[in-house]
C-alpha positions as a LaTeX table, in Angstrom:
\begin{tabular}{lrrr}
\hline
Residue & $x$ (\AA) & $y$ (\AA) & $z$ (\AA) \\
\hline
Unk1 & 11.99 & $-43.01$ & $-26.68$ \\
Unk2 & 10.11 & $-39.77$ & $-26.51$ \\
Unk3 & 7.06 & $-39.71$ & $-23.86$ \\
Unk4 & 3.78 & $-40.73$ & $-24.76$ \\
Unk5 & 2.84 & $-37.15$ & $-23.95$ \\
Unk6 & 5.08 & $-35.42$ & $-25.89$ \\
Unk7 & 4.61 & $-38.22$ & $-28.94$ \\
Unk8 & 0.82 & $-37.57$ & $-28.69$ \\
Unk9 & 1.67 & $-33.51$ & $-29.32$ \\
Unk10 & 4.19 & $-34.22$ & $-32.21$ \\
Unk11 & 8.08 & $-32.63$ & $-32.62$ \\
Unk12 & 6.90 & $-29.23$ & $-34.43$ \\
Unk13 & 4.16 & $-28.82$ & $-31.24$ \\
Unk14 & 6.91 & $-29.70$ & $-28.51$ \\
Unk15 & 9.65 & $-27.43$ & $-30.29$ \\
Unk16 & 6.89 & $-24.87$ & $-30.23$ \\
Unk17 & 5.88 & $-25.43$ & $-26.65$ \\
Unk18 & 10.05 & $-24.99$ & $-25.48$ \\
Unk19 & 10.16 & $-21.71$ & $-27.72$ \\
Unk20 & 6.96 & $-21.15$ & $-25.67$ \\
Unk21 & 8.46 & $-21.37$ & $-22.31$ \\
Unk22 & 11.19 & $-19.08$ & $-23.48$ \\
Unk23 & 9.09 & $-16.41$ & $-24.41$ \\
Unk24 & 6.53 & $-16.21$ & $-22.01$ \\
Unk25 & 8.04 & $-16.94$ & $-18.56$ \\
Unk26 & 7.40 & $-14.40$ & $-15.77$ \\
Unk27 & 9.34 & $-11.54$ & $-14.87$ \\
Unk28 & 12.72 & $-12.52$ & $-14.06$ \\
Unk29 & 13.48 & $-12.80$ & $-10.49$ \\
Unk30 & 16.36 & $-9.54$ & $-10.90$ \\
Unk31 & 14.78 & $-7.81$ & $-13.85$ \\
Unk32 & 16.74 & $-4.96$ & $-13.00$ \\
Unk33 & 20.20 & $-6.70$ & $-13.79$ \\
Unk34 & 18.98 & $-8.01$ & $-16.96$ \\
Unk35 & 17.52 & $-4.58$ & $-17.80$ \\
Unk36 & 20.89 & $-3.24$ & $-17.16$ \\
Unk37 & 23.00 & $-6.07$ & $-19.45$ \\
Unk38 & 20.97 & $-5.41$ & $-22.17$ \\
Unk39 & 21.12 & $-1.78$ & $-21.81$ \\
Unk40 & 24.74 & $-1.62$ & $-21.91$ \\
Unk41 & 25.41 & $-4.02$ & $-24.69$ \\
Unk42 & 23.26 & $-2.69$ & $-27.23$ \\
Unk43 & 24.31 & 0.82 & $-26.64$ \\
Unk44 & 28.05 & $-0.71$ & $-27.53$ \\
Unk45 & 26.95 & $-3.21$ & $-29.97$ \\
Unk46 & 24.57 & $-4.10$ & $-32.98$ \\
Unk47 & 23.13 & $-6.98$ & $-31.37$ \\
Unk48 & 19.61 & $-5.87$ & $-31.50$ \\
Unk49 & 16.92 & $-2.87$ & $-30.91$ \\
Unk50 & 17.70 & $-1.30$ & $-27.39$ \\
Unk51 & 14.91 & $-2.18$ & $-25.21$ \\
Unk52 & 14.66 & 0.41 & $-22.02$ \\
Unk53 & 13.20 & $-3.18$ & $-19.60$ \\
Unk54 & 12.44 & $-5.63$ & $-22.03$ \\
Unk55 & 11.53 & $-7.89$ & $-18.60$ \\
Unk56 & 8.95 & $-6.10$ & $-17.60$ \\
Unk57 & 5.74 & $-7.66$ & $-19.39$ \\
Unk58 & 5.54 & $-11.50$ & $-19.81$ \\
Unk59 & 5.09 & $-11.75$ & $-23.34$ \\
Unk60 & 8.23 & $-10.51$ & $-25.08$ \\
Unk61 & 7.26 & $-10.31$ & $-29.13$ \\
Unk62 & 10.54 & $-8.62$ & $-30.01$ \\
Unk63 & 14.10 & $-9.90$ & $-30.51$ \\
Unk64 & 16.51 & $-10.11$ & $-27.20$ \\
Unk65 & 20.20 & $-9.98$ & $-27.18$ \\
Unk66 & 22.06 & $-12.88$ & $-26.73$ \\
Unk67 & 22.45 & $-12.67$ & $-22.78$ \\
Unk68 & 19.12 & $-11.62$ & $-22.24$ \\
Unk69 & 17.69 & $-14.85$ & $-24.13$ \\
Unk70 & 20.62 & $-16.91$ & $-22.57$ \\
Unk71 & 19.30 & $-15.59$ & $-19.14$ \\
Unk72 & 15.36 & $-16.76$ & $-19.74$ \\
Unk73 & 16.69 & $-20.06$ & $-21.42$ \\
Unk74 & 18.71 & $-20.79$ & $-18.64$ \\
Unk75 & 15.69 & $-19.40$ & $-16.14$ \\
Unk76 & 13.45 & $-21.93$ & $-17.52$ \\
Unk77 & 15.43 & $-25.34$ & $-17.94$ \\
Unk78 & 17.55 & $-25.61$ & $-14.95$ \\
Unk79 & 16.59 & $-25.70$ & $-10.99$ \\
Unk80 & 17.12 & $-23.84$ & $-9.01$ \\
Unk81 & 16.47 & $-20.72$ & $-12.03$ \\
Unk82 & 19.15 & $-18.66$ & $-9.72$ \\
Unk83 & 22.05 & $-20.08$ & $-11.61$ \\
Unk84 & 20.91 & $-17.20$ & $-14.09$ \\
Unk85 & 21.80 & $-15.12$ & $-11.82$ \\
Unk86 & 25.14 & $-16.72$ & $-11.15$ \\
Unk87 & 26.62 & $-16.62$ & $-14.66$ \\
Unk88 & 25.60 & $-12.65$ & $-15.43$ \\
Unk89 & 26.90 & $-11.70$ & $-11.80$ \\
Unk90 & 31.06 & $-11.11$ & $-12.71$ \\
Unk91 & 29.05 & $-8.67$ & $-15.35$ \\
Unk92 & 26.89 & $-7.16$ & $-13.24$ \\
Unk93 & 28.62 & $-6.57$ & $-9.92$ \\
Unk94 & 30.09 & $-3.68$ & $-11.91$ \\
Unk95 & 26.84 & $-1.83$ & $-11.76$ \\
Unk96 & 24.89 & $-3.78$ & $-8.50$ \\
Unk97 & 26.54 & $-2.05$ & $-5.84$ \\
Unk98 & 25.72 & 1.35 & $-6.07$ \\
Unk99 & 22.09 & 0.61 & $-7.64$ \\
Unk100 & 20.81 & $-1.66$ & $-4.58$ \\
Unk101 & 22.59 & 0.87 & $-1.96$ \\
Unk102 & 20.59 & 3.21 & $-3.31$ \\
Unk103 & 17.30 & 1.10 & $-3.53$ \\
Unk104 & 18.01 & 0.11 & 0.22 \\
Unk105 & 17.16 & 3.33 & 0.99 \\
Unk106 & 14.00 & 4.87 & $-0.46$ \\
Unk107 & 14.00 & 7.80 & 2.06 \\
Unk108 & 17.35 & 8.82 & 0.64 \\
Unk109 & 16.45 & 8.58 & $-2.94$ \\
Unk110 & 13.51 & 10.38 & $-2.22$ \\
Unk111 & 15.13 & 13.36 & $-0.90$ \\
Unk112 & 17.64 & 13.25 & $-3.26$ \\
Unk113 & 14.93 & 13.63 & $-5.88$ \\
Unk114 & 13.42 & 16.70 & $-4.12$ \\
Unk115 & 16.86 & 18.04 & $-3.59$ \\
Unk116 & 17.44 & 17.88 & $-7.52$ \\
Unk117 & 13.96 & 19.17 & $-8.65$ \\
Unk118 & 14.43 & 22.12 & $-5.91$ \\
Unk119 & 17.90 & 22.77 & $-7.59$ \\
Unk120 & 16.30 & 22.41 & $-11.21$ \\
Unk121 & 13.81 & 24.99 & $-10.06$ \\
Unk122 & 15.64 & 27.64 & $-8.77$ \\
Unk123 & 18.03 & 27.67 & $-11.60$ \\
Unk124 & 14.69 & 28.47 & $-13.96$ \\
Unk125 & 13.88 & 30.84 & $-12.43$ \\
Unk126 & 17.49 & 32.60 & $-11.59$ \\
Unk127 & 20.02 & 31.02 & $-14.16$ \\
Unk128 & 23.56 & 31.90 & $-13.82$ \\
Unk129 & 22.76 & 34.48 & $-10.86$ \\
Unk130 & 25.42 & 35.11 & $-8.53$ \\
Unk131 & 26.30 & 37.59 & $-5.37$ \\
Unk132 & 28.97 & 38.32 & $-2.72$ \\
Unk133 & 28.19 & 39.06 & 0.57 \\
Unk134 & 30.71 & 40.78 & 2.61 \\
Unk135 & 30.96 & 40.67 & 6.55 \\
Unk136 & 28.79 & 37.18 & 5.64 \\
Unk137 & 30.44 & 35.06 & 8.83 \\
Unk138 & 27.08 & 35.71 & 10.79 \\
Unk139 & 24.26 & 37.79 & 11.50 \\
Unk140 & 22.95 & 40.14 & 8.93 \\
Unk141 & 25.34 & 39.10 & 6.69 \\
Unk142 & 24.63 & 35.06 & 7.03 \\
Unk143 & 20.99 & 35.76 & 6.74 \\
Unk144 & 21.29 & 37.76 & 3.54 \\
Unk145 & 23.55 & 34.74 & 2.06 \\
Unk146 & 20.75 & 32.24 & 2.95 \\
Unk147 & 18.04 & 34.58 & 1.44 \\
Unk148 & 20.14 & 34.71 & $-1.95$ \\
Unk149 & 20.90 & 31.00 & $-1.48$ \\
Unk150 & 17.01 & 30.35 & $-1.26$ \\
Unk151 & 16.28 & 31.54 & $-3.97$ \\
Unk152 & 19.14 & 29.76 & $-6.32$ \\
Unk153 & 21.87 & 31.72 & $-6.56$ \\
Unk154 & 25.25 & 31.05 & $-6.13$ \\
Unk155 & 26.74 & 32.81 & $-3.06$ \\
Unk156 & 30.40 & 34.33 & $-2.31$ \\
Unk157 & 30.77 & 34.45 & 1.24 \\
Unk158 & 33.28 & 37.17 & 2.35 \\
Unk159 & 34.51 & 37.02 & 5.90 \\
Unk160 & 37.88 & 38.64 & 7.64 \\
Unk161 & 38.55 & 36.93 & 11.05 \\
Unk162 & 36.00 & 33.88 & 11.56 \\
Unk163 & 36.85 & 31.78 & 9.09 \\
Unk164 & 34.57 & 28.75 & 11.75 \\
Unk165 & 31.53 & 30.81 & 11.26 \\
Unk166 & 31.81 & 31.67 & 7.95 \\
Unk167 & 32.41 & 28.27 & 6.64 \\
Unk168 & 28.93 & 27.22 & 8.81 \\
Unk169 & 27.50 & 30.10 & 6.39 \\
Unk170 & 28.82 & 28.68 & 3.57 \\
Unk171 & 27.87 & 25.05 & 5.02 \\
Unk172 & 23.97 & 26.49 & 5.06 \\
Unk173 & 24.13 & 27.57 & 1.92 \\
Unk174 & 24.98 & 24.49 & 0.19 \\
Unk175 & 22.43 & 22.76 & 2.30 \\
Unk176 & 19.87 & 25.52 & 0.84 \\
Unk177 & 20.92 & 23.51 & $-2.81$ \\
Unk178 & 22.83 & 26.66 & $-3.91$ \\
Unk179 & 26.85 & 26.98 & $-5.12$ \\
Unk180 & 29.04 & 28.55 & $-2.51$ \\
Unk181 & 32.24 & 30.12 & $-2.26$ \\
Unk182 & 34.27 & 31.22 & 0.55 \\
Unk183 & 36.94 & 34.95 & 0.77 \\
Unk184 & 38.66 & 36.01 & 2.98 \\
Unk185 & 39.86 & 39.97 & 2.60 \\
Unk186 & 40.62 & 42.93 & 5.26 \\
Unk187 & 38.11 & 45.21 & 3.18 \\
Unk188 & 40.61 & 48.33 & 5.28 \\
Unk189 & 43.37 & 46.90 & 2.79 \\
Unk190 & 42.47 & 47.78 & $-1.06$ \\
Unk191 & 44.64 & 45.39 & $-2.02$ \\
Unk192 & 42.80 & 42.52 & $-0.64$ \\
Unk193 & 39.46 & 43.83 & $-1.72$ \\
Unk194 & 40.36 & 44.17 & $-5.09$ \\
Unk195 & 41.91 & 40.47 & $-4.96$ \\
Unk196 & 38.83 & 39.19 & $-3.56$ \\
Unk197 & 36.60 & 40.63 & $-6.22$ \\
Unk198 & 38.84 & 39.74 & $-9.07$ \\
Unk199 & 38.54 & 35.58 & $-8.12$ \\
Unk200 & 34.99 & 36.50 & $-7.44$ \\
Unk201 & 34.31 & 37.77 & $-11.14$ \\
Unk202 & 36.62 & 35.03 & $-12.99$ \\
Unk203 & 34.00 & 32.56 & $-11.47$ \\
Unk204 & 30.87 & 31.23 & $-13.82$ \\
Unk205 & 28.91 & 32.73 & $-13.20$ \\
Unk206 & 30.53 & 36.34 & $-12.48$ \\
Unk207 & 28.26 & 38.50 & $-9.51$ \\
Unk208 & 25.85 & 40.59 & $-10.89$ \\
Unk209 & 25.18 & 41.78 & $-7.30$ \\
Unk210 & 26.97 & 42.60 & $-4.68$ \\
Unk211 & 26.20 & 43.39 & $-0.56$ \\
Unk212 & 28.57 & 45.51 & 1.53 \\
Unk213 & 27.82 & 44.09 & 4.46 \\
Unk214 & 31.10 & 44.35 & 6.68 \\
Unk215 & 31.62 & 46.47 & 9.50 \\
Unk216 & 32.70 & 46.99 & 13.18 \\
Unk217 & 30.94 & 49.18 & 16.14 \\
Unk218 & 32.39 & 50.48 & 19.10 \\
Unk219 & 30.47 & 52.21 & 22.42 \\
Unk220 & 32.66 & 55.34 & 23.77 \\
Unk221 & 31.51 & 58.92 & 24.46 \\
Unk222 & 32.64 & 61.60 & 22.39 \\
Unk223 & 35.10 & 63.31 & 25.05 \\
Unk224 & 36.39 & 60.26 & 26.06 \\
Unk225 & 36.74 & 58.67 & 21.93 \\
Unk226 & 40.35 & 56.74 & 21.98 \\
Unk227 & 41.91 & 58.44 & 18.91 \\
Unk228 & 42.82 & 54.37 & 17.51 \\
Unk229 & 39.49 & 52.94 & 18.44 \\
Unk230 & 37.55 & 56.05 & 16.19 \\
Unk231 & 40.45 & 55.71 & 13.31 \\
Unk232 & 39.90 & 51.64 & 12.80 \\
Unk233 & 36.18 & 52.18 & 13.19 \\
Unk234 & 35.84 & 54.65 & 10.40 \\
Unk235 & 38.94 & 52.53 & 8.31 \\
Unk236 & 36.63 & 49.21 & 8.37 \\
Unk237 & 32.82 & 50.53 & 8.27 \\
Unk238 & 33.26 & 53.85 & 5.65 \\
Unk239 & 37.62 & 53.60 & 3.89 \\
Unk240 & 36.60 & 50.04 & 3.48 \\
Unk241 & 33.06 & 50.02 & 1.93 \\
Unk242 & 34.61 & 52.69 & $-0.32$ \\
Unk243 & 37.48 & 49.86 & $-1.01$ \\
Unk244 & 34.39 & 47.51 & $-2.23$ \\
Unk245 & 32.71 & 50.00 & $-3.96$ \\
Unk246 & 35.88 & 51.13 & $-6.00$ \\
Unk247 & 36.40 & 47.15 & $-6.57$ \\
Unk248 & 33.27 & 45.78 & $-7.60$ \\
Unk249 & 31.87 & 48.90 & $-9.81$ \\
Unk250 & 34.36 & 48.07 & $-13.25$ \\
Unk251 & 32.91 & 44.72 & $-13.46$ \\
Unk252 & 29.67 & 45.09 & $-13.38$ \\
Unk253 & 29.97 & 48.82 & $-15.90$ \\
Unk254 & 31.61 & 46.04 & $-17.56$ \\
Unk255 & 28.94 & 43.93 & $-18.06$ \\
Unk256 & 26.74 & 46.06 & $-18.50$ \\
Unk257 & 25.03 & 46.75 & $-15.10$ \\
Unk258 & 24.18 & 45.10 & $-11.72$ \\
Unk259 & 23.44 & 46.28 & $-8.29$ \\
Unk260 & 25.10 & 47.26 & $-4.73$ \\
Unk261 & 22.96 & 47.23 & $-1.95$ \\
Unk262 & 25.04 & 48.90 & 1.17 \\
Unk263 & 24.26 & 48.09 & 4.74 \\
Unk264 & 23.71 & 50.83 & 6.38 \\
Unk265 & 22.76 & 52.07 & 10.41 \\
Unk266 & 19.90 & 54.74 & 11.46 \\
Unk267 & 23.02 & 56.37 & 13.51 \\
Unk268 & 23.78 & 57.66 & 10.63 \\
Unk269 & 21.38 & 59.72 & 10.70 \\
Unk270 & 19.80 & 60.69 & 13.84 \\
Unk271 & 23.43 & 59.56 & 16.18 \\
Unk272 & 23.52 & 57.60 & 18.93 \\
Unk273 & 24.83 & 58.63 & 22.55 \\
Unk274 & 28.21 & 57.12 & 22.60 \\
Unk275 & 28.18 & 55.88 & 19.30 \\
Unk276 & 30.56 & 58.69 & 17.39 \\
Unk277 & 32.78 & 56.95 & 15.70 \\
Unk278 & 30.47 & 54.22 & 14.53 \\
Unk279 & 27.40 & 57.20 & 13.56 \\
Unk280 & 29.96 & 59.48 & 11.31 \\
Unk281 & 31.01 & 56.14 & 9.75 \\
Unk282 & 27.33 & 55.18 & 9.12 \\
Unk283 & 26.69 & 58.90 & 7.86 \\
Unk284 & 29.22 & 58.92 & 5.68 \\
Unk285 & 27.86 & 55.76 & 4.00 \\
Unk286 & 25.08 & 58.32 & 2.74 \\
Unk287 & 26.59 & 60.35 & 0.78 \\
Unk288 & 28.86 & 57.92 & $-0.40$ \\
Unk289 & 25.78 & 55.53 & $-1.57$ \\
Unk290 & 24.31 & 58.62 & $-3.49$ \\
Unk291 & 27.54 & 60.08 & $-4.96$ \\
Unk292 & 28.17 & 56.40 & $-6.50$ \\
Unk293 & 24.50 & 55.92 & $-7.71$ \\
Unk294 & 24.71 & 59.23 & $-9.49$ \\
Unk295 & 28.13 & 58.26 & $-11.16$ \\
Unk296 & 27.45 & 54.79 & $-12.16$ \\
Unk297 & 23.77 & 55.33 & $-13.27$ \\
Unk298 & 24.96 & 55.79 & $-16.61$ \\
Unk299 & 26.35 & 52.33 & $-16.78$ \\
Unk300 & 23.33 & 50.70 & $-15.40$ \\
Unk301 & 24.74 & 49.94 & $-12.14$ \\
Unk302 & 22.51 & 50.58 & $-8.89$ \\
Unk303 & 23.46 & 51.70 & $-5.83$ \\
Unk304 & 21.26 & 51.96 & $-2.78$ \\
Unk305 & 22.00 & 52.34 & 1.43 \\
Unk306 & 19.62 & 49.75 & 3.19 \\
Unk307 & 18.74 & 50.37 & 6.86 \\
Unk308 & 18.34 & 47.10 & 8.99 \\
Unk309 & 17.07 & 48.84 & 12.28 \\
Unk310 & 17.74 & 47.33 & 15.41 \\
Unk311 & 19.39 & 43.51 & 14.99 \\
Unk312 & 20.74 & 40.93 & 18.12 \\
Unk313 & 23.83 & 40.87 & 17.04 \\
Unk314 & 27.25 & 41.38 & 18.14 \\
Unk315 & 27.13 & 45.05 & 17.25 \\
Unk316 & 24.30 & 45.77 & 19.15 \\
Unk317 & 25.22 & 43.79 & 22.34 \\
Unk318 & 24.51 & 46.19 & 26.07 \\
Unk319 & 22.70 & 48.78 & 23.25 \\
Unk320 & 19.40 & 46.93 & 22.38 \\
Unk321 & 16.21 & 49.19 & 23.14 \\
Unk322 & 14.25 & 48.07 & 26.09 \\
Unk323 & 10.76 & 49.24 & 27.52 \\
Unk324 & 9.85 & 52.55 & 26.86 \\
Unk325 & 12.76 & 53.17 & 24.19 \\
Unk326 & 10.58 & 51.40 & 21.83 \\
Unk327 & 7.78 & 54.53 & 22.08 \\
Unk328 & 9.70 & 55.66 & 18.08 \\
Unk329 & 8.68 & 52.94 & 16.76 \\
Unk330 & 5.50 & 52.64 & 14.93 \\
Unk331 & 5.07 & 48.72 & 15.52 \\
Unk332 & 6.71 & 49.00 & 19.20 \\
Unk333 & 9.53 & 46.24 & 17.32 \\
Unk334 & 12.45 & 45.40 & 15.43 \\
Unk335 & 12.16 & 44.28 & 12.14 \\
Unk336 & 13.11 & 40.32 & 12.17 \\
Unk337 & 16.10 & 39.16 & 10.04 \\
Unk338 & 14.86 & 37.38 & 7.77 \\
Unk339 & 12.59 & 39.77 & 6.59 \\
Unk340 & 15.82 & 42.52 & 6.56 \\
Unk341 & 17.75 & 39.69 & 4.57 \\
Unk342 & 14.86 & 39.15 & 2.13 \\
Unk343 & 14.23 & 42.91 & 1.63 \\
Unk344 & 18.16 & 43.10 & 0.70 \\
Unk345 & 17.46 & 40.11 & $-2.05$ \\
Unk346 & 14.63 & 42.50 & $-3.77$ \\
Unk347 & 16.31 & 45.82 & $-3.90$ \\
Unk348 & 19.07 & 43.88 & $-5.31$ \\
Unk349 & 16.61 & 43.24 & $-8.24$ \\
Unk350 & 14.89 & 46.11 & $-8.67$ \\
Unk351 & 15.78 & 47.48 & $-12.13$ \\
Unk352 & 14.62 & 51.01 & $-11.55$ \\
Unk353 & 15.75 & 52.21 & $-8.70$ \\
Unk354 & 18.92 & 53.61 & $-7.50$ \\
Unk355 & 20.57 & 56.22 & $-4.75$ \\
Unk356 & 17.69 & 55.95 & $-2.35$ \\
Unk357 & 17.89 & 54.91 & 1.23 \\
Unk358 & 15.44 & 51.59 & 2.40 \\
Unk359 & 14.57 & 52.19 & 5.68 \\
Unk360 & 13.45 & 48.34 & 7.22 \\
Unk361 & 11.90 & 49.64 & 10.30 \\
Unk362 & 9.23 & 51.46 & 11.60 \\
Unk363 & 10.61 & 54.75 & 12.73 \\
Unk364 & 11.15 & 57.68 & 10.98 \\
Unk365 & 14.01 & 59.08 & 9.08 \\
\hline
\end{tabular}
């Protein structure tokens, strides 16, 4: 016998009441693996219009697919409503896992938001942009990687001996959000160069830039040079830039154009007591820079000798100014490296200029 309450309502008001419940029940307690059923079935199947989160809102005036209206039917008649959950979960363990770690841990998914809007921004604004830095396993050379890397573009990082500390470049610049690659080349071996820039350039995409940044110093006086110490100075800091430069000039006439930026020394042009061998490398970079820039103008390919001034670095170990041997400079300072590396990343993109030397400090030429 039917209750008197459900006699006084009639069958067509009961049936309507049970669709009722159906329809209208709250949120489900794990909306999220419903939404994620139905999103999956009806992009493999006909059952029905594909609803984004059908559970969201409590009225639902649209058709469901069959597991989604199993789901609230079985939400609504049986206690405890978890059972549900229970039948849908062989289904749905497929997807759970990841989707609740990753909703565990809202600091996480926050940062891996920014990380992917930083990474969508910087590839606006420098799509398919790439450059290799040699000499990139510190100093200078690390800070002109990050620069680039700051600024979205993808970064070779060349490096001879440290392979530790240039794979911690290389380990910065993916944390920057930018594409890295790591070289190794003796740039006093044309061979190598020319091996390096070739993997470099079958890369996507190729470098339109390139920084010769490698080089070695040495502290002797002139009368007292060793004839091996001045021959592997002048190899590595002006026979090897010229290796680079011969290397990386055909693909970029190639394509059209792109830009060298060469790391030069202000020994080069005013010397340095005990600094001979590393000065007439430095020097030699000059004319070099200019005779290239001339050459290659034609094919739209810059070339330009950048002055750093006075870095902490290994180089400059024991020869740092102090006191008084500031009194040539107009600020009384070094220029900081960051501001060096960032100068390096505009020349790079200057369009119209070529053959000129950038001098980063505050003395004079």
């Amino acid at each position: 016998m039917m209750p008197a309450s459900s006699a006084a309502r009639g069958p067509a008001q009961a049936a309507h009441t049970r669709s009722k419940m159906v329809l209208t029940l709250r949120p489900v307690r794990y909306p999220r693996v419903y939404s994620r059923i139905c999103e999956v079935l009806h992009r493999f199947s006909n059952s029905g219009p594909y609803h984004r989160n059908p559970h969201r809102s409590k009225k639902i005036g649209v058709p469901l697919c069959p597991v989604c209206m199993l789901a609230f039917t079985l939400e609504s008649t049986h206690n405890p409503p978890t059972w549900s959950i229970w039948f849908i979960w062989p289904i749905a363990s497929v997807w759970l896992p990841d989707r609740s770690a990753h909703q565990a841990n809202p600091v996480a998914q926050r940062n891996e938001t920014d990380q992917r809007d930083k990474i969508d921004q910087m590839n606006q604004i420098n799509p398919r942009q790439a450059v290799l830095v040699t000499g990139a396993s510190g100093g200078i050379g690390r800070a002109i990687s990050l620069a680039f890397a700051e600024a979205g573009w993808s970064v070779g990082v060349h490096y001879h001996r440290h392979k530790a500390a240039a794979e911690e470049t290389l380990r910065q610049v993916v944390a920057a959000g930018a594409a890295g690659s790591l070289y190794a080349a003796d740039i006093r071996q044309s061979r190598t160069v020319q091996e390096m820039v070739d993997v470099s350039c079958r890369h996507v995409p190729a470098p339109s830039v390139f920084i010769c940044n490698a080089g070695i110093g040495g502290s002797q006086l002139l009368l007292r040079q060793d004839e091996t110490a001045w021959a592997e100075i002048v190899a590595t800091n002006l026979t090897g830039t010229f290796h680079c430069l011969r290397a990386m000039a055909p693909p970029l006439l190639a394509n059209g154009g792109g830009s060298i930026v060469v790391i030069g020394s202000h020994a080069g042009f005013h010397g340095a007591i005990g600094q001979a061998a590393y000065a007439a490398s430095k020097s030699g970079l000059i004319g070099l820079v200019q005779t290239a820039a001339q050459e290659w103008g034609v094919g739209n390919v810059r070339v330009n000798l950048l002055l750093p001034g006075w870095q902490t670095t290994g180089l400059s170990e024991g020869a740092m100014p102090e006191g008084d041997q500031w009194q040539h400079h107009a600020l009384g300072r070094s220029p900081s490296r960051d501001e060096v590396a960032k100068t390096v990343l505009y020349l790079a993109q200057l369009k119209d200029v070529s053959g000129q030397v950038w001098n980063c400090d505050s003395r004079n030429l």
